[in-house]
Backbone as CSV, one residue per row, in Angstrom:
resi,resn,N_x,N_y,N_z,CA_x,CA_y,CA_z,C_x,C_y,C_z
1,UNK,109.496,101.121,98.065,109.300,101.788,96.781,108.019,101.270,96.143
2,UNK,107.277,101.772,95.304,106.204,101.695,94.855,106.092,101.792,93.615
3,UNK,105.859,100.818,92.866,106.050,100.598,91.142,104.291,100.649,90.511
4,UNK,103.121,100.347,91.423,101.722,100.474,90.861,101.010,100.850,91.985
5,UNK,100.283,101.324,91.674,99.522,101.897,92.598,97.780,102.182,91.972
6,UNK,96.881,102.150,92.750,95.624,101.748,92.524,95.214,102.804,93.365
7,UNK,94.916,104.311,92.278,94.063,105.494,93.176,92.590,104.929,93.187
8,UNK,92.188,105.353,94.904,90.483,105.414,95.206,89.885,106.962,94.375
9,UNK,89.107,107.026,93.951,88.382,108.235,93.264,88.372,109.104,94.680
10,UNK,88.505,108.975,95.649,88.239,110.164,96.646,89.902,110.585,96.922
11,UNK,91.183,110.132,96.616,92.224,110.762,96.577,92.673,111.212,95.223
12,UNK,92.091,111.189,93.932,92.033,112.015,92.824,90.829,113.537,92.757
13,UNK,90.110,112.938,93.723,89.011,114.335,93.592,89.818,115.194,94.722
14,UNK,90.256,114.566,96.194,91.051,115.573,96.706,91.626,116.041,96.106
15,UNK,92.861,115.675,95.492,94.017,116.499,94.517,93.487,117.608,94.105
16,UNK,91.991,118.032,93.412,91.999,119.364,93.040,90.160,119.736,93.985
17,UNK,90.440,119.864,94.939,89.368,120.023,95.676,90.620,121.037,97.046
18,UNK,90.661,121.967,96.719,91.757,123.106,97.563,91.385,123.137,99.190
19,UNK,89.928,122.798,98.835,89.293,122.828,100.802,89.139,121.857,101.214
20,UNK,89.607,120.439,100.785,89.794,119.368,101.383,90.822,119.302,102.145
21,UNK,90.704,118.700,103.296,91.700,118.586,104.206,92.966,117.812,103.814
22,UNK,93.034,116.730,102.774,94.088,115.955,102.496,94.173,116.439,100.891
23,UNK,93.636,117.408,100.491,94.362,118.337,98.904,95.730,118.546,98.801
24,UNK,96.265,118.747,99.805,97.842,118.773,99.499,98.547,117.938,99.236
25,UNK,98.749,116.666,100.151,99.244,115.569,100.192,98.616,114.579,99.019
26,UNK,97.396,114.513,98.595,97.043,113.941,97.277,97.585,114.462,96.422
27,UNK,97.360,115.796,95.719,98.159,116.321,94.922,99.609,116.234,94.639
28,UNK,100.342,116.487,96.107,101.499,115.925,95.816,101.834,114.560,95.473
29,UNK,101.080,113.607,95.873,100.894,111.904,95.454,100.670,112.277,94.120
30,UNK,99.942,112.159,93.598,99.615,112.911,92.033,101.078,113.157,90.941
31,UNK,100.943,114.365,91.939,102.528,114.850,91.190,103.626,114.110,90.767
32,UNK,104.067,113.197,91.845,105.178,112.053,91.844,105.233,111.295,91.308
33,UNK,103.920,110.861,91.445,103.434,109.193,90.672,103.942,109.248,89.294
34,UNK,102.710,110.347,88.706,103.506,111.152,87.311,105.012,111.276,86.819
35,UNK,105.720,111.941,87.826,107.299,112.172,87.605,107.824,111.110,88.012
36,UNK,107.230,110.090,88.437,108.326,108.945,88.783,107.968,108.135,87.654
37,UNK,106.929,107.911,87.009,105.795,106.946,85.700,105.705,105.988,86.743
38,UNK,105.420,106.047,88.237,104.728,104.453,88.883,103.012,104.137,87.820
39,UNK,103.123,103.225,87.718,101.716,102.983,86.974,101.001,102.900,87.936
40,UNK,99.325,103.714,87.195,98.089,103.827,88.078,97.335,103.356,87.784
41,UNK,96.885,102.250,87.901,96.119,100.963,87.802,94.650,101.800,88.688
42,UNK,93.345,101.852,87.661,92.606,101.865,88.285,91.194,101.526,87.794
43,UNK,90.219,100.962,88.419,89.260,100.920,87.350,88.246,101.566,86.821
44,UNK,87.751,101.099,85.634,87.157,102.161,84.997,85.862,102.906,85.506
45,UNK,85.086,101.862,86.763,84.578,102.715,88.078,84.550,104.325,88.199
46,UNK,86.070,104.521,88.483,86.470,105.825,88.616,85.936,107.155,88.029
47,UNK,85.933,106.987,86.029,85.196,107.637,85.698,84.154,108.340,86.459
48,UNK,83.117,107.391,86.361,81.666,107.830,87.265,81.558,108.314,88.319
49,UNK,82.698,107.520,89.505,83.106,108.551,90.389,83.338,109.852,90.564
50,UNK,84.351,110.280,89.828,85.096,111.522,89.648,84.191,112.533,89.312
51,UNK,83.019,112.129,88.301,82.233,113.004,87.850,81.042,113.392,88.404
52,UNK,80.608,111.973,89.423,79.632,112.694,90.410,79.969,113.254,91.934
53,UNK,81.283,113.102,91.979,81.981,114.120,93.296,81.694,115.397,92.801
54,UNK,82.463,115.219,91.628,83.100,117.047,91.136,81.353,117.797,90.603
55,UNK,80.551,117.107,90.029,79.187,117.756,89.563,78.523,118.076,91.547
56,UNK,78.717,117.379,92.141,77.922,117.352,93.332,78.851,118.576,94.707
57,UNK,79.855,118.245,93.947,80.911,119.538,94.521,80.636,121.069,94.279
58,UNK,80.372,120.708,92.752,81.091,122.285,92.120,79.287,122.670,91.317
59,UNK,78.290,121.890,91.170,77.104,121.794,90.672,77.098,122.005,89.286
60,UNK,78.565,121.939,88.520,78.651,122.259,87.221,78.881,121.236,86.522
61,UNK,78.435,120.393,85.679,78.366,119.068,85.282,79.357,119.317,83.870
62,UNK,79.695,119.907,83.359,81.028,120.452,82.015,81.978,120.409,83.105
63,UNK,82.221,121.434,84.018,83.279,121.466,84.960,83.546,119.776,85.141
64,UNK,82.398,118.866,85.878,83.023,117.933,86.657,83.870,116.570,85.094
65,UNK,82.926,117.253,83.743,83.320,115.970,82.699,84.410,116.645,82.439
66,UNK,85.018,117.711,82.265,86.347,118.153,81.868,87.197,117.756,82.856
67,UNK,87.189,117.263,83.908,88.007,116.924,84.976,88.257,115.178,85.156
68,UNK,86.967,114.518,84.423,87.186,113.487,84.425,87.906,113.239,83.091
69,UNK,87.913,113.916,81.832,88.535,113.632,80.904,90.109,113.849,81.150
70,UNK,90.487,115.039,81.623,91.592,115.725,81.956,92.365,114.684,82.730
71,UNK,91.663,113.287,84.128,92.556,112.777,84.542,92.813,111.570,83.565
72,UNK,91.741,111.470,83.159,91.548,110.298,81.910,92.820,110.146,81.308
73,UNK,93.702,110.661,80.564,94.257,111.144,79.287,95.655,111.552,80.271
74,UNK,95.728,111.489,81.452,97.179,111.714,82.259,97.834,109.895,81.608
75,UNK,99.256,110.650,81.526,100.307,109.354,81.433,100.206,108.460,82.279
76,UNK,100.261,107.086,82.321,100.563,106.203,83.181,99.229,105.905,84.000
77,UNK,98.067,106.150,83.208,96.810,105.644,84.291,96.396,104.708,83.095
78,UNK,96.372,103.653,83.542,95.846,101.902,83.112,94.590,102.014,83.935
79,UNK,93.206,101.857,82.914,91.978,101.603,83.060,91.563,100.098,82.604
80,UNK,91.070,99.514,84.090,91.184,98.044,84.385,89.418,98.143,84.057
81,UNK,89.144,97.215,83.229,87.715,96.888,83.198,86.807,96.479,84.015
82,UNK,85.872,96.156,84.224,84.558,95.740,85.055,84.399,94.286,84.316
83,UNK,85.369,93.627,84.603,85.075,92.608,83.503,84.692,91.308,84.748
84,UNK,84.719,89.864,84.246,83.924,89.281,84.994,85.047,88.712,86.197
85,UNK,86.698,88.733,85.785,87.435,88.785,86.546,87.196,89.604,88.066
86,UNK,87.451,90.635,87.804,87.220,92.066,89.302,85.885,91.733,89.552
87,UNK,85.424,91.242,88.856,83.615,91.188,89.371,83.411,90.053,90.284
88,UNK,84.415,89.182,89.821,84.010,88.127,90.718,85.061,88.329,91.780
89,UNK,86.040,88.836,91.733,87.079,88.657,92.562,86.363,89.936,93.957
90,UNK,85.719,90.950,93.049,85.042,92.267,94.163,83.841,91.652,94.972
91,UNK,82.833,90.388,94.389,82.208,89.898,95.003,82.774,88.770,96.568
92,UNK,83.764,88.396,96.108,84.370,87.463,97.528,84.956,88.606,97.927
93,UNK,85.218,89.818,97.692,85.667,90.653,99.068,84.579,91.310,99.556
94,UNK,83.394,91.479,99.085,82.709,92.067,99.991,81.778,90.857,100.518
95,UNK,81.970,89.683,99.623,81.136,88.668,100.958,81.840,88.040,102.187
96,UNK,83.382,88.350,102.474,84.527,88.429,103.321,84.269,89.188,104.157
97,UNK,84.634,90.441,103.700,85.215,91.829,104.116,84.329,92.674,104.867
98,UNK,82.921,92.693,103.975,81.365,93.836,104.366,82.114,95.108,103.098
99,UNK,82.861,94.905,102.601,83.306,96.390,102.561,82.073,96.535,101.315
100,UNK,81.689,98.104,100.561,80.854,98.783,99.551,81.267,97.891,98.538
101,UNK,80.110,98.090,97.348,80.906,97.025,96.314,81.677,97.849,95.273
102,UNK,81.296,99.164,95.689,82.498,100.047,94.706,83.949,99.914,95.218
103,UNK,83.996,99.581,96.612,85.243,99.784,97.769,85.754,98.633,96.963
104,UNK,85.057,97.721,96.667,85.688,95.773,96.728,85.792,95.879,95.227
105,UNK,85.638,96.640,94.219,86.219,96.593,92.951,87.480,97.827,92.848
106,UNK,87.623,98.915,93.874,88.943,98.991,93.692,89.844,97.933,94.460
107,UNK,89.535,97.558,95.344,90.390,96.258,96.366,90.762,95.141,95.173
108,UNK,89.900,94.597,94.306,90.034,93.474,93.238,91.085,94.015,92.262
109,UNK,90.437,95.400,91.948,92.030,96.144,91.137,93.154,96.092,91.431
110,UNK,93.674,96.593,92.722,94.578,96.638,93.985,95.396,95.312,93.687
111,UNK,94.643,93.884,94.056,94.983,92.823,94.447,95.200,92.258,93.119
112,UNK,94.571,92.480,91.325,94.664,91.835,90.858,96.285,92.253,90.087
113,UNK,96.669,93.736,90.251,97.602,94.145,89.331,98.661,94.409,90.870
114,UNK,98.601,93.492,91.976,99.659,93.774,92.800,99.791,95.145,93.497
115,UNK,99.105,95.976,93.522,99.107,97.521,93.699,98.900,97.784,95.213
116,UNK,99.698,98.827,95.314,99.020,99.325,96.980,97.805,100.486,96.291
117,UNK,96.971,99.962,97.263,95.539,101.033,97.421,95.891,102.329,98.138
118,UNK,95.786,103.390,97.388,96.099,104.489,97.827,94.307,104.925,98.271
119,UNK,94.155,105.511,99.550,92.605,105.797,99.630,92.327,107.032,100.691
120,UNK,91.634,107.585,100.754,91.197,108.789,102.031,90.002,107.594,103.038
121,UNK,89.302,106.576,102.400,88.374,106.327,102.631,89.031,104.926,104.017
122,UNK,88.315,105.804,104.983,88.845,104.777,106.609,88.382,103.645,106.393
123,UNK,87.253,103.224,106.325,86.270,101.973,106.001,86.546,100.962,105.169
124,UNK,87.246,101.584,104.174,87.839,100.940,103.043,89.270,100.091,103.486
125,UNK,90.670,101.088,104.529,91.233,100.639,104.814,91.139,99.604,105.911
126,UNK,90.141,99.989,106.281,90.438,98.332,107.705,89.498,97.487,107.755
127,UNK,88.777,97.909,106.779,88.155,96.219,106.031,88.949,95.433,104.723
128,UNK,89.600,95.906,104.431,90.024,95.404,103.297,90.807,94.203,103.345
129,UNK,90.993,92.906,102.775,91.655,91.723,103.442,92.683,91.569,103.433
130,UNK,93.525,90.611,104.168,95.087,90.591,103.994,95.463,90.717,102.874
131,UNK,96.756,91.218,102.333,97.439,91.510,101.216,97.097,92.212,100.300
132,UNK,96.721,92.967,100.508,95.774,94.687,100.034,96.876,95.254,100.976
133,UNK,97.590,95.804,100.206,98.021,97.268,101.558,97.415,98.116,100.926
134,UNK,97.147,99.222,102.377,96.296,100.500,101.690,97.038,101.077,102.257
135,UNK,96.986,102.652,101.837,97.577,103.567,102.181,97.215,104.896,102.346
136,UNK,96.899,106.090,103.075,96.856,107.398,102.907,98.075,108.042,102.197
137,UNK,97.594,109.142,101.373,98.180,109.841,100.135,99.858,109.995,100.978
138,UNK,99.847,110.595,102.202,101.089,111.024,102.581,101.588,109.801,102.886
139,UNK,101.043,108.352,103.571,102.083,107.378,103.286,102.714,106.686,102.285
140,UNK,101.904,106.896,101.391,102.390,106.672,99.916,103.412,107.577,99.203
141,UNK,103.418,108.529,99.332,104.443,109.439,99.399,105.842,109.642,99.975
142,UNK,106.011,108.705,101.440,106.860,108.247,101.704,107.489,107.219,101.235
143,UNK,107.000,106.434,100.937,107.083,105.384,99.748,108.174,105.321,98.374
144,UNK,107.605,106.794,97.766,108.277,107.001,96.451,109.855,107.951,96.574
């Protein structure tokens, strides 16, 4: 069972991206998380994320900020700061790991609030260090 969970910005942009191959199964992750209230621990990273997928997706930059506000303002998403905690904790995982340093501040999120990493991103999952579980949207779903 799964009580927190720590979305990667590339399984919230699937959720409403219809021609992505894993849109269903995010969405339905989405859905649950919501109806179950598991808390979504994520950091505030994400923002910026979300908005340069969806502007670089859809080339409509209102479209992509209404989408980042819209997940903004969902129940049960806890926005974890960039503070010097995750900063330092994202720096020893990527001087560990190799992983991106955007990858190693959701991993610091993940690890600092106990969370499984929910992610699409392969690279992310099998670099990431012991006691990080990660997960794809549909194993997480089994989960709940």
């Amino acid at each position: 069972m799964l009580d927190r969970v720590t979305l990667d910005a590339s399984v919230v942009v699937s959720a409403f991206s219809p021609n992505e191959e894993a849109a269903k199964d995010s969405r339905h992750l989405l859905e649950l998380l919501l109806r179950d209230r598991v808390v979504i621990v994520v950091p505030t990273l994400i923002r910026p994320e979300i908005v340069a997928a969806i502007r670089r997706a859809t080339g409509d930059p209102g479209k992509a900020k209404v989408f980042e506000e819209s997940f903004s303002r969902l129940p049960g998403v806890v926005f974890q700061e960039l503070d010097d905690r995750i900063a330092d904790a994202a720096v020893e995982i990527v001087a560990g790991a190799g992983l991106r340093g955007a990858d190693a501040v959701y991993a610091a999120t993940a690890r600092r609030f106990e969370a499984a990493l929910v992610t699409l991103d392969e690279e992310q999952r099998t670099r990431l260090p012991t006691g990080i579980p990660a997960l794809y949207p549909a194993e997480a779903i089994a989960l709940l």
